[in-house]
Steps between C-alpha positions, in 0.01 A plus 500: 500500500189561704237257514181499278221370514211365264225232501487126402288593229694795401807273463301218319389779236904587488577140420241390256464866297765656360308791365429590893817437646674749244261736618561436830919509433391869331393607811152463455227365763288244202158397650469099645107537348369287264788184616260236371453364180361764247100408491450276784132497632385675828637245769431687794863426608524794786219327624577131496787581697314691753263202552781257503631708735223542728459126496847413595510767799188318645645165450807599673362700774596433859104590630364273181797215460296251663169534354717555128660139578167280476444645191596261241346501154504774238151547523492573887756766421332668193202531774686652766627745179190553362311594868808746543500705206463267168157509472438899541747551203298290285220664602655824388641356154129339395336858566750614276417314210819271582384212553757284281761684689359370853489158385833433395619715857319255681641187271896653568397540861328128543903391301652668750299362820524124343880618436559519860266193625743305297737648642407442825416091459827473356673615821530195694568745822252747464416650843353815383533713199815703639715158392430616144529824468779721620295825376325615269519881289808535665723835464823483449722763535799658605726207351804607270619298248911592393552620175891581463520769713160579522256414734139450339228467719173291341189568647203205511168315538470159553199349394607172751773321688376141541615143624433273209436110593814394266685794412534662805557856558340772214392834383175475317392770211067480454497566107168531329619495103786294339697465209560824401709607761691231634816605499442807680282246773830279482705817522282646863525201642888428444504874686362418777636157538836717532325733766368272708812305621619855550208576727525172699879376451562100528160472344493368083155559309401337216182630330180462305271659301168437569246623169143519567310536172228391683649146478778408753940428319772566623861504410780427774826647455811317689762711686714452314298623151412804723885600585596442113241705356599756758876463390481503125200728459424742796883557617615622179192781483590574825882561405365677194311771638717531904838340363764732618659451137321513184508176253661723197797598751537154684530349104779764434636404823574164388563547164820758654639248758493209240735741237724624809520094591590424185784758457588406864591148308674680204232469262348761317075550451266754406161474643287496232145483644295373780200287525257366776335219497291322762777355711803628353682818374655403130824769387631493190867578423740545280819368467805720525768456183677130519230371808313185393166366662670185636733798691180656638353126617763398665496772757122408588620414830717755585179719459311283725740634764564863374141592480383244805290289306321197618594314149767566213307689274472323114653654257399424141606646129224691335459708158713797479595500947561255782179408723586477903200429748501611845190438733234750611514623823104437511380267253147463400295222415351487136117375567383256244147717514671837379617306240181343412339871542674619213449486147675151362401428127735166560271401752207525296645287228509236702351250763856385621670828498620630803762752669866399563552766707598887433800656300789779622208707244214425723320320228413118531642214351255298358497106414276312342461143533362429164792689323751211392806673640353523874211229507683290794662674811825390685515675842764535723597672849638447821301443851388907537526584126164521449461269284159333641367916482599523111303139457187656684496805311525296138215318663288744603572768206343183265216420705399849560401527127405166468264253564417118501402484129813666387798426747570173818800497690652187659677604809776274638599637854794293690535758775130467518494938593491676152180348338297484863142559466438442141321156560213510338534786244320473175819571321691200630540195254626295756516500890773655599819251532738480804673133424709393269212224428239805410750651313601215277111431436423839414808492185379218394116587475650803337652324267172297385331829492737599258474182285116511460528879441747442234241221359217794486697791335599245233115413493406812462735664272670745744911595572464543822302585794480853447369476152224264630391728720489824323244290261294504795561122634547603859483172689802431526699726757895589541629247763845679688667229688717739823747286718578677795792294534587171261847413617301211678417332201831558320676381803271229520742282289417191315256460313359776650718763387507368169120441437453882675756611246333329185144657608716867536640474149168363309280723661772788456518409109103495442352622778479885374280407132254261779484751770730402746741671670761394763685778766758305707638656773761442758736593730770313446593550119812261493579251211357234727199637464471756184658232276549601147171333386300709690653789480489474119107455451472806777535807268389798781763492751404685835836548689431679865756496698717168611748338659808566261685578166442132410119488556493825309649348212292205468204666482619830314803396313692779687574628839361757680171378676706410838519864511127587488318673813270248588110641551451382157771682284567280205613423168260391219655357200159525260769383198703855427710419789460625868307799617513605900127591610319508848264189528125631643370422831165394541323421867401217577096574519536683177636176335265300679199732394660464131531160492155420634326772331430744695628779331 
């Protein structure tokens, strides 16, 4: 196929709209105008950049590098700015009548220069200003990305390439509004994190995104966020509109090897349907006259090999046909804010309600926490399950609709990575654990919480929590206790074990009427450590995938979950018995913005 060619900002439209990548898959040519959120106020944008720009090039210049380097504060560079060019646009704006306008250009302009002075005093090598910036309004171009056979060719600007203090090597996107339109800033800058290495091989970018509104934030995205979101989100629009094979016949594809392996094995199916879901294709069959679903199962690894799978698929029994799942070729990720986006009356009901993750029907499954059948979480998965992911997203879907007066989390974080950078949020009821001491104290504070709670509904004439606060009694929040990891404690022995055990159980059997809800997670789901106790007083179970058939059936009561995809495919038991869904991803500086609240 011959290579084509379109623009970062063409492809981030692709990915994020739907509406204009059909057109462009109908052959049309849809406009890029109007990419920022509907409404926005004048920013000047075109012309922050240019300044930026201008400012950089004279920082960096070989014939100004020395004089640049004794400039230190933000103020000295706003000056050099504002005796270049800064202070004639004012000039222009006030005559105008837009004065307001001018002010907050010069405010995002002074963020910037103070931006770049800490920059500076942070490098403890600075020479000149060409150690932190590699360039600036950079075009890219000429740099092909495969696509199947095709050869697509992405076109771009870089606002920056930089040398950050800690994080090293990074591409840097200038943003002047936020919120709106994050996921297509997330989305550009995953793009060009793929170009770059491209452009300049052996080198890895991480990136940021640097808002200006006038006041200075940022949010930093790792490498390693930037390749996922690239994987599960750009790739498969990519595939979509310069595949070489369209979805519908790649799904009929399958769906015809898996009968002709079947027969291969003398056993005869019909293929019955198809249907996609985030990371894996889902047939259903029919049986053939005299074959019987244990028949079908027990060929799940011959079909590993016949179709050159990376797993034996799972086959299950359904109403009326025989389900068999077979990976994607390209999965996607399912991002907690699309979910959030939409329209979720479940959501609204509730405080503690939150998103399992999303069904082969593309709708969400929804838990609540103050629903008896689901108000405390078991969670397991293996190392790479994404299992810490599914605990940030149930995290950050509650605090994103929440605040201090009507939700606090206690966050106990072994592996001290997941809950990073929530010290000090408003929404924490505790600070967040990392020993088996802190862990222990938090349970049992818990538990006196509980008590006294229990002491004021009975005071006050109220059921339960909920009740109390629909009358309008609001201070008193939900408290959701989230162990990253609690085999510690269980393995603790002793008196240990037993006294963690007894907190688990009491807290389990009131908690929900006081408030109080526990999500225990961990990765090693054996009978060592989900004893029956525990397990019993857990009514959600979470099941991503693990280890093997035995862990599976400790936490599910069945097989099957060894068999999951990892990248947070799951099972949810919700108390009508397991349901495969796609867990959502959330980055990190969204959950930290949720969690700290600034959303």
């Amino acid at each position: 196929m011959a290579s084509i060619s379109l623009t970062a900002t063409e492809l981030t439209l692709a990915v994020v709209d739907p509406d204009w990548r059909a057109k462009w898959l109908a052959g049309e040519k849809p406009p890029t105008r109007g990419f920022g959120p509907p409404g926005a106020p004048r920013a000047l944008s075109l012309r922050f950049h240019k300044e930026a720009e201008l400012l950089v090039g004279w920082l960096t210049g070989g014939k100004s590098l020395a004089a640049a380097a004794r400039l230190h504060a933000g103020a000295e560079l706003l000056d050099r700015l504002w005796a270049s060019s800064l202070q004639k646009l004012t000039d222009e704006l006030f005559a105008a009548g837009r004065g307001e306008e001018a002010a907050d250009f010069v405010a995002r302009m002074r963020a910037f220069c103070d931006r770049l002075a800490d920059l500076r005093q942070r490098n403890p090598r600075f020479e000149n200003w060409q150690d932190l910036f590699v360039g600036a309004e950079l075009s890219l171009s000429g740099i092909k990305i495969p696509v199947g056979s095709a050869s697509v060719e992405v076109r771009a600007r870089v606002d920056a390439i930089r040398f950050h203090p800690e994080r090293g090597l990074e591409v840097v996107d200038y943003k002047l509004s936020q919120g709106a339109r994050l996921k297509a800033d997330l989305v550009q800058l995953a793009i060009y994190g793929r170009l770059l290495p491209i452009w300049r091989p052996g080198c890895e970018f991480g990136g940021a995104l640097e808002y200006y509104l006038p006041e200075f934030s940022e949010a930093s995205v790792s490498r390693g966020e930037l390749s996922d979101i690239f994987e599960t989100v750009v790739a498969p629009a990519l595939e979509e509109m310069f595949g070489a094979k369209p979805r519908a016949a790649e799904a009929e594809g399958i769906a015809g090897r898996t009968v002709a392996a079947f027969r291969s094995f003398k056993l005869e199916v019909e293929a019955a349907g198809v249907v996609e879901g985030p990371q894996l294709v889902r047939l259903r069959l029919k049986p053939g006259p005299g074959v019987k679903v244990a028949s079908l199962a027990n060929r799940a690894d011959d079909l590993q090999v016949a179709l050159a799978l990376d797993a034996p698929p799972l086959v299950r029994a359904g109403k009326g046909f025989v389900t068999l799942d077979l990976p994607r070729a390209q999965p996607r990720t399912c991002l907690l804010s699309d979910v959030l986006a939409g329209d979720l009356a479940a959501l609204r009901n509730s405080p503690v309600a939150f998103p399992v993750g999303v069904g082969f029907d593309g709708q969400p499954i929804v838990a609540d926490l103050a629903d008896p059948n689901t108000c405390h979480a078991l969670v397991a998965g293996s190392t790479g399950s994404g299992k810490s992911e599914w605990l940030k997203s149930l995290v950050a879907a509650i605090a994103a609709r929440g605040d201090a007066d009507s939700v606090r989390f206690a966050l106990v974080d072994p592996k001290v990575l997941t809950f990073s950078g929530t010290a000090g949020s408003p929404l924490l009821w505790r600070p967040p654990a990392t020993t088996v001491e802190e862990a222990t104290a938090i349970m049992q504070d818990a538990f006196d919480e509980m008590e006294a709670r229990y002491s004021t509904l009975d005071r006050e004439g109220f059921a339960n929590l909920s009740e109390r606060r629909k009358a309008g009694k609001t201070d008193l929040p939900y408290i959701v206790l989230i162990f990253d990891e609690f085999a510690d404690l269980v393995l603790a022995g002793g008196e240990g074990k037993k006294k963690f055990e007894t907190l688990v159980a009491r807290i389990a059997g009131k908690g929900r009427a006081s408030g109080l809800h526990l999500v225990l997670a961990t990765q090693r789901p054996d009978r060592n450590v989900v004893t029956g106790l525990i397990k019993a007083n857990l009514p959600l179970k979470v099941c991503l995938k693990v280890a093997n058939a035995v862990n599976a059936q400790i936490v599910l009561d069945e097989p099957g979950a060894e068999n999951l995809f990892g990248r947070g495919d799951l099972f949810c038991n919700l108390g009508k018995g397991p349901i495969r869904a796609q867990g959502l991803f959330v980055p990190h500086s969204e959950f930290i913005a949720a969690i700290k609240g600034n959303r």
